[in-house]
DRENKOL-285036 format. One record per atom (N, C-alpha, C): residue in one letter; atom name; x, y negated, z. Coordinates in Angstrom, 2 decimals, decimal comma. Example, Ala and Ser with C-alpha at 12.3 -4.5 7.8 and 13.67 -1.06 7.14 Angstrom:
<nodes>
> A;N;13,19;5,69;7,80 $
> A;CA;12,30;4,50;7,80 $
> A;C;13,20;3,30;7,80 $
> S;N;12,85;2,25;7,08 $
> S;CA;13,67;1,06;7,14 $
> S;C;12,90;-0,03;7,87 $
</nodes>
This chain:
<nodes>
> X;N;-21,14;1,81;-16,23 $
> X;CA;-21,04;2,39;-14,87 $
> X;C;-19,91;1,72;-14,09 $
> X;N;-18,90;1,82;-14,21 $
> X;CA;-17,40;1,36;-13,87 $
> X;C;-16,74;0,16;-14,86 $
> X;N;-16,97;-0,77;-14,18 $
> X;CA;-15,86;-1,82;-15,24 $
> X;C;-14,26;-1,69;-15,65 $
> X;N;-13,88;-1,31;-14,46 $
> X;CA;-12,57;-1,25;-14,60 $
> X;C;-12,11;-0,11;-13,61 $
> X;N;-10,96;0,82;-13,83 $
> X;CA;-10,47;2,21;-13,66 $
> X;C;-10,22;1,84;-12,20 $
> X;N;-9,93;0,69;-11,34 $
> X;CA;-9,64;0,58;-10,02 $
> X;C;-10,97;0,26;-9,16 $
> X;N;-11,77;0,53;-10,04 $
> X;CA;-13,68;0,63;-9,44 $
> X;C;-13,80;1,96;-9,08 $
> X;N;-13,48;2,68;-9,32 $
> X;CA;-13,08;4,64;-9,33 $
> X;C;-12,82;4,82;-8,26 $
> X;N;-11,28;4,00;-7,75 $
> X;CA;-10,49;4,30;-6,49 $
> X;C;-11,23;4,25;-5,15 $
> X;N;-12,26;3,72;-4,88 $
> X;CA;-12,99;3,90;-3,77 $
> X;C;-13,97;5,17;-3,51 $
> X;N;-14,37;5,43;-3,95 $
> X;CA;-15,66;6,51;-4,54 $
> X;C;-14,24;7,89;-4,24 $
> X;N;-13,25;7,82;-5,37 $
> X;CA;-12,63;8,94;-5,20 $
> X;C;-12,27;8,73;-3,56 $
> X;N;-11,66;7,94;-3,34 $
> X;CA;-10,86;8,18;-1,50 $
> X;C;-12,12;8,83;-0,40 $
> X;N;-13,18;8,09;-0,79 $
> X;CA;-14,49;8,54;-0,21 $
> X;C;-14,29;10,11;-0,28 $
> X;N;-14,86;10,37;-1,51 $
> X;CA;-15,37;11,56;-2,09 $
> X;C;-13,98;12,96;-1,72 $
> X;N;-12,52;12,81;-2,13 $
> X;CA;-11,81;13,16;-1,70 $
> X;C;-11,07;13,72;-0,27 $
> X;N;-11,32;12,40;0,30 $
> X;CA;-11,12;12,68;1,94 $
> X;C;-12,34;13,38;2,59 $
> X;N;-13,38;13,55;2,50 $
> X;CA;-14,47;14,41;2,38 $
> X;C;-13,94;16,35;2,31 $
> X;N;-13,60;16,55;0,63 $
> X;CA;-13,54;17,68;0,28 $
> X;C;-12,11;18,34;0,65 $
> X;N;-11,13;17,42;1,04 $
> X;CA;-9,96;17,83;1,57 $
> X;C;-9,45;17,64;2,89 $
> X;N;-10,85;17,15;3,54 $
> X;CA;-10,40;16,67;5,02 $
> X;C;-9,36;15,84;4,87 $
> X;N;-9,05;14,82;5,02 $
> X;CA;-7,73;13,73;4,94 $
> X;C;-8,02;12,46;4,95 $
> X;N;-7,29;11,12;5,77 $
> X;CA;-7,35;10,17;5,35 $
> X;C;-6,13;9,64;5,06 $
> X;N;-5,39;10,42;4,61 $
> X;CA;-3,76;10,09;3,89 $
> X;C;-3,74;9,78;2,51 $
> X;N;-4,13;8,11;2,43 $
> X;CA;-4,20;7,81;0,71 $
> X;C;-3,05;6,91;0,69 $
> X;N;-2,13;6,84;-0,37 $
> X;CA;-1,79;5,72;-1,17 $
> X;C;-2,11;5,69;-2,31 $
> X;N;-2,74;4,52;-2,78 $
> X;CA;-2,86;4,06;-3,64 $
> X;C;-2,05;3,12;-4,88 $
> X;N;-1,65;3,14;-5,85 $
> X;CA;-0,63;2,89;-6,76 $
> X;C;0,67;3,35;-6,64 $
> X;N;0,71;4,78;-6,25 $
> X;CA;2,05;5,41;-5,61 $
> X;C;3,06;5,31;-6,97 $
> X;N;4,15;4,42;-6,76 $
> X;CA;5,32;4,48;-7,68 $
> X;C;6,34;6,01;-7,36 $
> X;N;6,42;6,28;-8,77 $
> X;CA;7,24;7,47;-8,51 $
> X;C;8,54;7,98;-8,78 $
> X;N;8,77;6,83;-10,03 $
> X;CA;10,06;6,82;-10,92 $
> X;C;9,47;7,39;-11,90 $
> X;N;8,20;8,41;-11,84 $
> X;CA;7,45;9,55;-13,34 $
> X;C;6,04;8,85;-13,05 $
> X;N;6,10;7,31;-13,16 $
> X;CA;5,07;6,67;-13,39 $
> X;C;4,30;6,34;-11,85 $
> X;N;3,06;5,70;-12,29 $
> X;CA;2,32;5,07;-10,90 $
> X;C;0,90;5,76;-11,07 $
> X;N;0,98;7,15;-10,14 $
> X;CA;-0,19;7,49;-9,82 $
> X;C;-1,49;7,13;-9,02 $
> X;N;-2,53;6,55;-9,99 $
> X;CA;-4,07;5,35;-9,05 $
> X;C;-4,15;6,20;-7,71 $
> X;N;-4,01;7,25;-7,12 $
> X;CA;-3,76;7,51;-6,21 $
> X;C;-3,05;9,14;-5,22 $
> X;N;-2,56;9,05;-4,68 $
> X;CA;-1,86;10,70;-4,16 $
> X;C;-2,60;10,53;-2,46 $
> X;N;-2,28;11,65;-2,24 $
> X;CA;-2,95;12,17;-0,75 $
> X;C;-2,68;13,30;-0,43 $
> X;N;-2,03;13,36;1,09 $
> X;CA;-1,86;14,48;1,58 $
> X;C;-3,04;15,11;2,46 $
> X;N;-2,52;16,51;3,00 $
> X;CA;-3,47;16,66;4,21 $
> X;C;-2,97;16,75;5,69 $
> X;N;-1,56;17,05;5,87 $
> X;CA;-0,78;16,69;6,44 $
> X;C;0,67;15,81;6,63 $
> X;N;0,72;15,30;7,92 $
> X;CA;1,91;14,49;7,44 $
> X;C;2,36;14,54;8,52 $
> X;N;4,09;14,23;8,60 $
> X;CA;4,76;14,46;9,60 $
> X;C;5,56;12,99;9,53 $
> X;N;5,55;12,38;10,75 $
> X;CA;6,10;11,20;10,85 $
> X;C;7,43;11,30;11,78 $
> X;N;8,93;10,33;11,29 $
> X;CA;9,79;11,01;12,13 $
> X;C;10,34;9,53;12,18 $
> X;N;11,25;9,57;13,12 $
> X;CA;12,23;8,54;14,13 $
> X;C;12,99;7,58;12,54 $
> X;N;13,23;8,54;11,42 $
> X;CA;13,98;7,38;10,24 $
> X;C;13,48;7,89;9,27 $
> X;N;13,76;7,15;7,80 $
> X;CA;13,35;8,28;6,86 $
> X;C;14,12;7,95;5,63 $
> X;N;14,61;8,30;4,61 $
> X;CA;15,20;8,97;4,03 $
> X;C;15,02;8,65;2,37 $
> X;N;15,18;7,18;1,87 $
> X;CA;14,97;7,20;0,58 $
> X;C;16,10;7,08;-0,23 $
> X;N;16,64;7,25;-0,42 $
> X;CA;17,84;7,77;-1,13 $
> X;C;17,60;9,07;-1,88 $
> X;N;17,55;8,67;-3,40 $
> X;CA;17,08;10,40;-3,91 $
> X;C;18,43;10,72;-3,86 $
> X;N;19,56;10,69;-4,16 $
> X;CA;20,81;11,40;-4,50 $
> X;C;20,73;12,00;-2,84 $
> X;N;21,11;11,71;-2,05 $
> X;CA;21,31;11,94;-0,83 $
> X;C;20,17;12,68;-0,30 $
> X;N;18,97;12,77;-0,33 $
> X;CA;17,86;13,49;-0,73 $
> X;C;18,21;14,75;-0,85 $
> X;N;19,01;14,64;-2,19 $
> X;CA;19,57;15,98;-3,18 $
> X;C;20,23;17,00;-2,40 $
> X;N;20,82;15,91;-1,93 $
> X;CA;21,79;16,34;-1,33 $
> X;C;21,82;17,32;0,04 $
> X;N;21,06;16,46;0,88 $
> X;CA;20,09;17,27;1,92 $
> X;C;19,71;18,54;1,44 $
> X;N;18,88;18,75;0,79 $
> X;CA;17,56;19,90;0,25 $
> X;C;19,18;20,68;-0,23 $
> X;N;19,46;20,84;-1,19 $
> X;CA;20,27;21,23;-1,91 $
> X;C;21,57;22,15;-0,99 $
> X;N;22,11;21,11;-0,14 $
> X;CA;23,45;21,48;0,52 $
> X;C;23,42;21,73;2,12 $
> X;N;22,53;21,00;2,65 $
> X;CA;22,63;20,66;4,13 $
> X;C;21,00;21,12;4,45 $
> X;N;20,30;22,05;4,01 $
> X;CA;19,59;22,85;4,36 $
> X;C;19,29;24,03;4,68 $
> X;N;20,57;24,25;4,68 $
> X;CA;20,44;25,98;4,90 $
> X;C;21,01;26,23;6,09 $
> X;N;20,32;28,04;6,48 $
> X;CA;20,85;28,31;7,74 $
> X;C;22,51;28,40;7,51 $
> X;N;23,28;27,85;8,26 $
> X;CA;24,88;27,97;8,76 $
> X;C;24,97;27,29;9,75 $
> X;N;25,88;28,94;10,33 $
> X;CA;26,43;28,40;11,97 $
> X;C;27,31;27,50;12,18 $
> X;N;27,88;26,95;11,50 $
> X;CA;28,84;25,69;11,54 $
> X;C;29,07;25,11;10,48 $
> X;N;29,44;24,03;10,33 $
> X;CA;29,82;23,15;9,15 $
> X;C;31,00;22,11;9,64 $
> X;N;32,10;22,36;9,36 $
> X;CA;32,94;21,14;9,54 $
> X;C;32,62;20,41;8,54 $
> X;N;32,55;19,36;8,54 $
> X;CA;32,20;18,02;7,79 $
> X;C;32,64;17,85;6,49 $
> X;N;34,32;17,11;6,63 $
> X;CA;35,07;17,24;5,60 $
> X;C;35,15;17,98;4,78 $
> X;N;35,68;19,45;5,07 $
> X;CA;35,98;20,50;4,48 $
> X;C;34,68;20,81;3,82 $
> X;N;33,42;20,61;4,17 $
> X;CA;32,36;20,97;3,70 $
> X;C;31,90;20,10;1,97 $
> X;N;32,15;18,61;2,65 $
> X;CA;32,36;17,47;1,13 $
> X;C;32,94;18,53;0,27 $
> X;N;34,45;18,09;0,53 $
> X;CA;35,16;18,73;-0,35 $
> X;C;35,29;20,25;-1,47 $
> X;N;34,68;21,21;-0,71 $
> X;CA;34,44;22,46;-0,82 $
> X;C;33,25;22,26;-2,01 $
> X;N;32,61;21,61;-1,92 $
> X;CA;31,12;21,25;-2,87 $
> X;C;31,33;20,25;-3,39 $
> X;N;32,51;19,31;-3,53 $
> X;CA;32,40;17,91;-4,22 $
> X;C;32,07;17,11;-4,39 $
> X;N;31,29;16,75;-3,04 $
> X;CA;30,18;16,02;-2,49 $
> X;C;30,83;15,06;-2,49 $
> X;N;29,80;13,12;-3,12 $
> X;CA;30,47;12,05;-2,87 $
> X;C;29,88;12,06;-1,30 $
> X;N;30,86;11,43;-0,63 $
> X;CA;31,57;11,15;0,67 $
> X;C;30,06;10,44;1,35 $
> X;N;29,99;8,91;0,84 $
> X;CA;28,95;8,30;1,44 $
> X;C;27,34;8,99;1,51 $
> X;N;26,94;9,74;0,14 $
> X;CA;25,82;9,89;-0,14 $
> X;C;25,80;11,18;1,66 $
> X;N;26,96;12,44;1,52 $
> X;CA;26,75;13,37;2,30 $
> X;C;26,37;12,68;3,58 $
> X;N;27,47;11,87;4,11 $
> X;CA;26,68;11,06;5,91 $
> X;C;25,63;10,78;5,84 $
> X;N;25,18;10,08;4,80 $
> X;CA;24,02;9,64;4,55 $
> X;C;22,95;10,50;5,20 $
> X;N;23,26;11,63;4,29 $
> X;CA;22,06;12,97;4,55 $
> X;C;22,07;13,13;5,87 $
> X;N;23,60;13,38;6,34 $
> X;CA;24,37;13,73;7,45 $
> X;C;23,33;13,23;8,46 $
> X;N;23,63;11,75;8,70 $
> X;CA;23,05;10,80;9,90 $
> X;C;21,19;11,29;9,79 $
> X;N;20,94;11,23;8,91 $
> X;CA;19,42;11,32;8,94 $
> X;C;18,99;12,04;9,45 $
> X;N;19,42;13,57;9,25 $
> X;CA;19,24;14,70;10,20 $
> X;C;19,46;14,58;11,34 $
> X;N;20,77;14,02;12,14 $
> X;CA;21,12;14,06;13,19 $
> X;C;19,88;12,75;14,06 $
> X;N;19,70;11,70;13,29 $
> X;CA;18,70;10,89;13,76 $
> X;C;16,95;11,37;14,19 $
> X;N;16,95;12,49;13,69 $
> X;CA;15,75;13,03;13,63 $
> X;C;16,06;14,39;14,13 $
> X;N;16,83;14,68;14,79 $
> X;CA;17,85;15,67;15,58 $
> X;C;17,04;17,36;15,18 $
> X;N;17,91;17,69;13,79 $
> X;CA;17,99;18,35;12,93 $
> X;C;19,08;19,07;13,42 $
> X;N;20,36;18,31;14,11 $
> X;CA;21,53;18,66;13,95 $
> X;C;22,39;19,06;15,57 $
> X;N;22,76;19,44;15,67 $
> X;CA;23,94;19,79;17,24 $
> X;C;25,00;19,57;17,00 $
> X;N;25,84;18,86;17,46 $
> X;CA;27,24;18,45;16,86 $
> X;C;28,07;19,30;18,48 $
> X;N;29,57;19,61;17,67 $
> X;CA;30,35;20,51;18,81 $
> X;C;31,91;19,35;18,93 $
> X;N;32,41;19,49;20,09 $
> X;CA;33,20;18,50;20,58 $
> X;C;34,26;18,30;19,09 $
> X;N;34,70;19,59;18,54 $
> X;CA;35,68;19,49;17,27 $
> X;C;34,89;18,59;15,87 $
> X;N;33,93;18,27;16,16 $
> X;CA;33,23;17,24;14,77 $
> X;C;32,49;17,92;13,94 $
> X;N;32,39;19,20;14,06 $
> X;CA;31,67;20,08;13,23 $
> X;C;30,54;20,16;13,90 $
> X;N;29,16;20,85;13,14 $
> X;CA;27,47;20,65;13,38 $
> X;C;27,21;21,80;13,16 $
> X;N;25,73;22,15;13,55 $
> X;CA;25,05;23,61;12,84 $
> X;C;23,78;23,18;13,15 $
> X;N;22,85;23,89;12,55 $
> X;CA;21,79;23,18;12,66 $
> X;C;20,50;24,02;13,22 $
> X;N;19,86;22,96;14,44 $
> X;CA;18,63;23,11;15,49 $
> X;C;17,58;24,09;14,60 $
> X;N;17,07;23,17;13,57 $
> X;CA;16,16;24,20;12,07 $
> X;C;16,02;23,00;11,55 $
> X;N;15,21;24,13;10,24 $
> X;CA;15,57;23,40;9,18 $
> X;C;14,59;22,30;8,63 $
> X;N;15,05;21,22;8,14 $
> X;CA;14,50;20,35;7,74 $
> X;C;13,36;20,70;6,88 $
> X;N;12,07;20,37;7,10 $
> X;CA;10,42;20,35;6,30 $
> X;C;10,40;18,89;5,46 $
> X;N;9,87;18,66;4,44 $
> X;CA;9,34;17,40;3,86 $
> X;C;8,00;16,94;4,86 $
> X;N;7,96;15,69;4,45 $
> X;CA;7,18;15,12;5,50 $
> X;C;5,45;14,97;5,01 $
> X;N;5,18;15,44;4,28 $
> X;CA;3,54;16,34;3,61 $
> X;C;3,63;17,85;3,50 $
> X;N;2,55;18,63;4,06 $
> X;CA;2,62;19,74;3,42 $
> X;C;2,31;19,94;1,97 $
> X;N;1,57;19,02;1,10 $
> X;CA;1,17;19,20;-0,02 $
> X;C;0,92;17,72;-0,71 $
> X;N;1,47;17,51;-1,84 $
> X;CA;0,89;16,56;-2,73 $
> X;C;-0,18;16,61;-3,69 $
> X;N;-1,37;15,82;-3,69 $
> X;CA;-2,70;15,94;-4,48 $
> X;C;-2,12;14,31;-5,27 $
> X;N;-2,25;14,61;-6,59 $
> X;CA;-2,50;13,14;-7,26 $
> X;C;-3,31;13,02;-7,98 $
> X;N;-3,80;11,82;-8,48 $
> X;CA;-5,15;11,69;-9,65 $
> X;C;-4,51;10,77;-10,47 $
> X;N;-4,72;10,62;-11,63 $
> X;CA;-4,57;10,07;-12,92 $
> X;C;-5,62;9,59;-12,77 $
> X;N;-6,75;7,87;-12,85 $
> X;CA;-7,87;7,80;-12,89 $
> X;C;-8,03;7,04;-14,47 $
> X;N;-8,74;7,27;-15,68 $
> X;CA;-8,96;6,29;-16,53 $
> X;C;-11,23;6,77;-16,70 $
> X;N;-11,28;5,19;-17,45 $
> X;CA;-12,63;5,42;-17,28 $
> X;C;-13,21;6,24;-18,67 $
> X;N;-12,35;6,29;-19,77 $
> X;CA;-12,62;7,15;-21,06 $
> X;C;-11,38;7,90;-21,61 $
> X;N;-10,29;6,75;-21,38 $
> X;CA;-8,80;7,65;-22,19 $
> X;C;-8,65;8,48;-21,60 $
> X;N;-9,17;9,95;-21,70 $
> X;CA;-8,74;11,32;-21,13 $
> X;C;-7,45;11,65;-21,61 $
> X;N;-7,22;11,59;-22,65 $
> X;CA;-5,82;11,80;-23,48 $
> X;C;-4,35;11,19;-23,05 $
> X;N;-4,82;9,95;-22,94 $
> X;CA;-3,26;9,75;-21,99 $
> X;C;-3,68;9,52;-20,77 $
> X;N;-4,94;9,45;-20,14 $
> X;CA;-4,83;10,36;-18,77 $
> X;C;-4,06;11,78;-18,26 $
> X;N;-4,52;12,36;-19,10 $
> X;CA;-3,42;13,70;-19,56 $
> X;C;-2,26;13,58;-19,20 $
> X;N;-1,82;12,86;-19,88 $
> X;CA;-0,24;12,84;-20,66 $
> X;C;0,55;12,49;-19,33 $
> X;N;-0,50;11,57;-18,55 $
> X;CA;0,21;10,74;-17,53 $
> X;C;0,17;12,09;-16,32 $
> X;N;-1,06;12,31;-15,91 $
> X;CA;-1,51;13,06;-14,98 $
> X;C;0,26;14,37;-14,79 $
> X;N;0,34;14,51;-16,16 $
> X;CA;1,28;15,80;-16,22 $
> X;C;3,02;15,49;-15,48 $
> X;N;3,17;14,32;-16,05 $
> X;CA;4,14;13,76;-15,08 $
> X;C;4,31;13,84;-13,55 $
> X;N;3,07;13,94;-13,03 $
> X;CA;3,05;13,75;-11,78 $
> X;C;3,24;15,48;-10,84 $
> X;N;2,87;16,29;-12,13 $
> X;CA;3,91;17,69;-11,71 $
> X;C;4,89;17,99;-11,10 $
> X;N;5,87;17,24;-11,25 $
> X;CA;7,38;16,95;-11,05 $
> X;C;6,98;17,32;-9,64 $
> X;N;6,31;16,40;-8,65 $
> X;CA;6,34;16,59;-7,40 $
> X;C;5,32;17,06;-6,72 $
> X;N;4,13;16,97;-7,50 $
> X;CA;2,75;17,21;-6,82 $
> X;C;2,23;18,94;-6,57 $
> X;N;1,85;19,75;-5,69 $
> X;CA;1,16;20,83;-6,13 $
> X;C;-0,07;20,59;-6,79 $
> X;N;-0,82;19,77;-6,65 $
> X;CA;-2,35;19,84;-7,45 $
> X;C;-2,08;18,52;-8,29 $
> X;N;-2,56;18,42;-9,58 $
> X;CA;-2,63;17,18;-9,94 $
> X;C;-4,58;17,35;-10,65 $
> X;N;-5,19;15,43;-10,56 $
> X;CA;-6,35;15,36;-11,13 $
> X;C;-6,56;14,57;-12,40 $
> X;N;-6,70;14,76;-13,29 $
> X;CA;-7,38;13,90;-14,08 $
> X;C;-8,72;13,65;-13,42 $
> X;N;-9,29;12,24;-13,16 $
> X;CA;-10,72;11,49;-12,83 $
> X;C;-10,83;10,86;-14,06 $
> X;N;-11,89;11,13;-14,54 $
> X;CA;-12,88;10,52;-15,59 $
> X;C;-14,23;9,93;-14,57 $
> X;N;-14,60;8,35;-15,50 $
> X;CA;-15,97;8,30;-15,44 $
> X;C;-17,07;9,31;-15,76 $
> X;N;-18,10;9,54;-15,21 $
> X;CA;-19,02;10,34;-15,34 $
> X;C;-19,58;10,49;-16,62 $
> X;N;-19,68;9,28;-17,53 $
> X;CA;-20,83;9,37;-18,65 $
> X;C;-19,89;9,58;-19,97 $
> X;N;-18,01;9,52;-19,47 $
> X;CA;-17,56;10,37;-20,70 $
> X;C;-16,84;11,10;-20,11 $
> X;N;-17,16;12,32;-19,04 $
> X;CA;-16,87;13,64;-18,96 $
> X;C;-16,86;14,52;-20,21 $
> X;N;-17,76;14,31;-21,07 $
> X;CA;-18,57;15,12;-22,07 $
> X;C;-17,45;15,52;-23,12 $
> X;N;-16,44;13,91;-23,18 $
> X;CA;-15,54;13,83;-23,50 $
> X;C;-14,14;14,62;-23,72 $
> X;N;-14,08;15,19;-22,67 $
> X;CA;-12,82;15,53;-22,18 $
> X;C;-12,77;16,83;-23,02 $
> X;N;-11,45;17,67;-23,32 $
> X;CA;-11,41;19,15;-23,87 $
> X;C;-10,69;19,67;-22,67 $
> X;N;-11,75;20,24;-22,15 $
> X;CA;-11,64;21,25;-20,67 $
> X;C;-10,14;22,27;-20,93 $
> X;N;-10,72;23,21;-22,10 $
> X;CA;-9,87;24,05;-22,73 $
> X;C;-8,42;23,59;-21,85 $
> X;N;-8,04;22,54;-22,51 $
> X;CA;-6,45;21,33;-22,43 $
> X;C;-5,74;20,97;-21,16 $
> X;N;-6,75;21,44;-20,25 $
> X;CA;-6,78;20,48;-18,83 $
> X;C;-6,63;22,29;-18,30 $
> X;N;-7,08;23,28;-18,45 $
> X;CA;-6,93;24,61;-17,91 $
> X;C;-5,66;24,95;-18,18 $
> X;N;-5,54;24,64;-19,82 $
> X;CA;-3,90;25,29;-19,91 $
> X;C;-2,91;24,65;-19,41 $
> X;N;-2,96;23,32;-19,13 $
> X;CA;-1,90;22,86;-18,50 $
> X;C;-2,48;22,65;-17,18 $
> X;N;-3,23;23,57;-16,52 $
> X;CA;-2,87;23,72;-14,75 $
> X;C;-3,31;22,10;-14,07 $
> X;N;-4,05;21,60;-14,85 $
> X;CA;-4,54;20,03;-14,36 $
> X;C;-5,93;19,99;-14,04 $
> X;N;-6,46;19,10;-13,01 $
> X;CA;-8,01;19,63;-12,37 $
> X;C;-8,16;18,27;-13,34 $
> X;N;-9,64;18,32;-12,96 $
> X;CA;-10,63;17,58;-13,39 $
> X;C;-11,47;17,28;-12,60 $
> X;N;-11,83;15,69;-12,70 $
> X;CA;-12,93;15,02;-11,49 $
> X;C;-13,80;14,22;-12,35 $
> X;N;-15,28;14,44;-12,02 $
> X;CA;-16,28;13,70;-12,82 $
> X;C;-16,64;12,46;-11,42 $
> X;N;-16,40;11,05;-12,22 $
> X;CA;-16,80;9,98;-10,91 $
> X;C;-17,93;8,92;-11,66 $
> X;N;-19,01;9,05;-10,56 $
> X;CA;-19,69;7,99;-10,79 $
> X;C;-20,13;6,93;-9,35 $
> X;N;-20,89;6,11;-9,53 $
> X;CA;-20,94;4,76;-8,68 $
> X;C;-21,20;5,92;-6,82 $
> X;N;-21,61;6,76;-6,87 $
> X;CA;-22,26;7,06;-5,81 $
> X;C;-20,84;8,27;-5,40 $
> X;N;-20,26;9,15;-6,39 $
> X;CA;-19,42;9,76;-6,11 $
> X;C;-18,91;10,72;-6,73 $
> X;N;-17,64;11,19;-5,98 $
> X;CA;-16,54;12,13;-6,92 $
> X;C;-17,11;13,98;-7,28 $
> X;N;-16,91;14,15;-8,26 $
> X;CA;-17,21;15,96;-8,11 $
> X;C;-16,25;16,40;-8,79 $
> X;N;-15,46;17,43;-8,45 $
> X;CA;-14,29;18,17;-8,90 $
> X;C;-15,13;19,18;-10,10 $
> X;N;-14,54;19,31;-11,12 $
> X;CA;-15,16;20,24;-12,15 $
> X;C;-14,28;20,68;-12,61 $
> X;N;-12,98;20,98;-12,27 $
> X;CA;-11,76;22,21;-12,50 $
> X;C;-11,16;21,87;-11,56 $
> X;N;-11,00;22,66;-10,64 $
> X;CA;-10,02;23,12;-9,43 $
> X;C;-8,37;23,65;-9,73 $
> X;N;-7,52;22,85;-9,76 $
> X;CA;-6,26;23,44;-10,39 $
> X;C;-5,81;24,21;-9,19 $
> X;N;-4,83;25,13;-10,02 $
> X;CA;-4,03;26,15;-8,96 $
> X;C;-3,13;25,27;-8,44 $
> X;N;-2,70;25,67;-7,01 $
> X;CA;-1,52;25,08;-6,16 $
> X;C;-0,41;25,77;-6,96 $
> X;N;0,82;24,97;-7,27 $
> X;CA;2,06;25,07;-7,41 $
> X;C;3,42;24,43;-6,75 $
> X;N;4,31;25,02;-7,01 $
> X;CA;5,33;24,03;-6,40 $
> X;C;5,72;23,32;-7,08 $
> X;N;5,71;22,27;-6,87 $
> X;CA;6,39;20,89;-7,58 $
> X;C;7,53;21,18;-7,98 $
> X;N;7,49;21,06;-9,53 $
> X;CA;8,84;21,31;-10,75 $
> X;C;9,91;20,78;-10,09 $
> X;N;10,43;19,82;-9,77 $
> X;CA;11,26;19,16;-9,36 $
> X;C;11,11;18,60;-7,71 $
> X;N;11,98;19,48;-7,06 $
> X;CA;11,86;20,17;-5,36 $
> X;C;12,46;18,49;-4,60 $
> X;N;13,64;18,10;-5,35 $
> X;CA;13,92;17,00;-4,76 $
> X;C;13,06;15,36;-4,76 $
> X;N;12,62;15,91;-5,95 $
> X;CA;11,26;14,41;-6,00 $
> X;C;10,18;14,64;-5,38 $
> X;N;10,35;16,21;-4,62 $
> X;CA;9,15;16,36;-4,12 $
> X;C;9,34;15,75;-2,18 $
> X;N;10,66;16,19;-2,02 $
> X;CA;11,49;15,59;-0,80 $
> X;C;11,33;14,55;-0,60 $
> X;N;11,82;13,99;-1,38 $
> X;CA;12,02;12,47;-1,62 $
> X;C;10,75;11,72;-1,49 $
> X;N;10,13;11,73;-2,42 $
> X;CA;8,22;10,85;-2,69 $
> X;C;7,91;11,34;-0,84 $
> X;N;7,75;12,39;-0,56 $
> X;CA;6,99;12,53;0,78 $
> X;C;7,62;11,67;1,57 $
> X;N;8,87;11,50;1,70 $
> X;CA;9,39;10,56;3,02 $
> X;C;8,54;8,97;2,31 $
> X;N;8,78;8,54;1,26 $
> X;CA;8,57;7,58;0,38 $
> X;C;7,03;7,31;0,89 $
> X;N;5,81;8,60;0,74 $
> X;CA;4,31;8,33;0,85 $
> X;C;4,18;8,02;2,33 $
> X;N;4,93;8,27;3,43 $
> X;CA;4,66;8,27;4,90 $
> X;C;4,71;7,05;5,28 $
> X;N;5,97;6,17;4,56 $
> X;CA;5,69;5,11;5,15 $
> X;C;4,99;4,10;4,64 $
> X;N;4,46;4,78;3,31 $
> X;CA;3,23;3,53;2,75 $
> X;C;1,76;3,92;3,08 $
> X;N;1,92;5,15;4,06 $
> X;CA;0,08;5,68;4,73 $
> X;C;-0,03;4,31;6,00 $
> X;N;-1,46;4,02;6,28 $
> X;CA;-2,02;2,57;6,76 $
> X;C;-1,93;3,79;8,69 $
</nodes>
């Protein structure tokens, strides 16, 4: 049916952007928790800079997201032990994408609050028989994703232990030459790890066509 696992990737983007309304694909998305054959949002928010720096990232989400009526700068580093460069970092980005109100004394508070730039991450794991470390891989992609897919070829679906793929909260896609069919629908979650989830979205926006 499929020669090779990047024969899949069309059929799914087809078949996908279809059942999720979307044409937000990257394809070979590097993540640092491996290279998912493809992720997709359904929304996306595009802004004036963006923001790859995971520490500073962290840092953002973590420190410089919350409601407060003022923040002097310094005192704020210091108070939290923040390295110096990473905080501007965060600092400027917000203010570049005017997050931020600055008051004549150097101190800020903030307009609202910073959103990631997808509402949701979908990824697929695609192999054409290894379900097993399709698996293995697919699960990695937790970290940031709410839905993740294992895609199998169609003619070794038969293959797969469904059971395996339910308990660990991972969908399942049967693909053949003509097209994709979802045959476990995973539950939405929040991505284990909130800052890779920050982070990858600024990361997927600027590799959408």
């Amino acid at each position: 049916m499929f020669r090779f696992e990047k024969d899949m990737i069309p059929v799914l983007k087809v078949s996908m952007a279809d059942t999720f309304n979307t044409n937000y694909f990257v394809e070979e998305f590097s993540s640092g928790l491996g290279i998912a054959d493809l992720v997709f949002a359904k929304k996306i928010i595009k802004r004036n800079s963006v923001l790859q720096d995971f520490e500073a990232m962290y840092y953002l989400s973590e420190y410089f997201n919350k409601k407060m009526s003022k923040i002097v700068v310094e005192d704020f580093i210091e108070l939290n032990s923040l390295k110096k460069n990473k905080a501007y970092q965060a600092i400027n980005f917000l203010k570049l994408n005017n997050f931020l109100k600055d008051h004549k004394d150097g101190s800020f508070c903030f307009k609202g609050s910073f959103k990631p730039s997808v509402n949701e991450f979908y990824s697929i794991e695609a192999k054409l028989k290894d379900w097993r470390q399709g698996l293995y891989q697919a699960l990695r992609y937790k970290n940031y994703s709410h839905k993740t897919f294992l895609a199998i070829s169609a003619e070794f679906i038969h293959r797969v232990d469904k059971s395996l793929l339910l308990e660990n909260n991972v969908g399942l896609i049967s693909v053949n030459v003509e097209a994709a069919r979802i045959i476990i629908q995973p539950r939405s979650m929040t991505p284990i790890n909130q800052t890779a989830f920050y982070h990858l979205s600024e990361n997927f926006v600027t590799q959408v066509a």
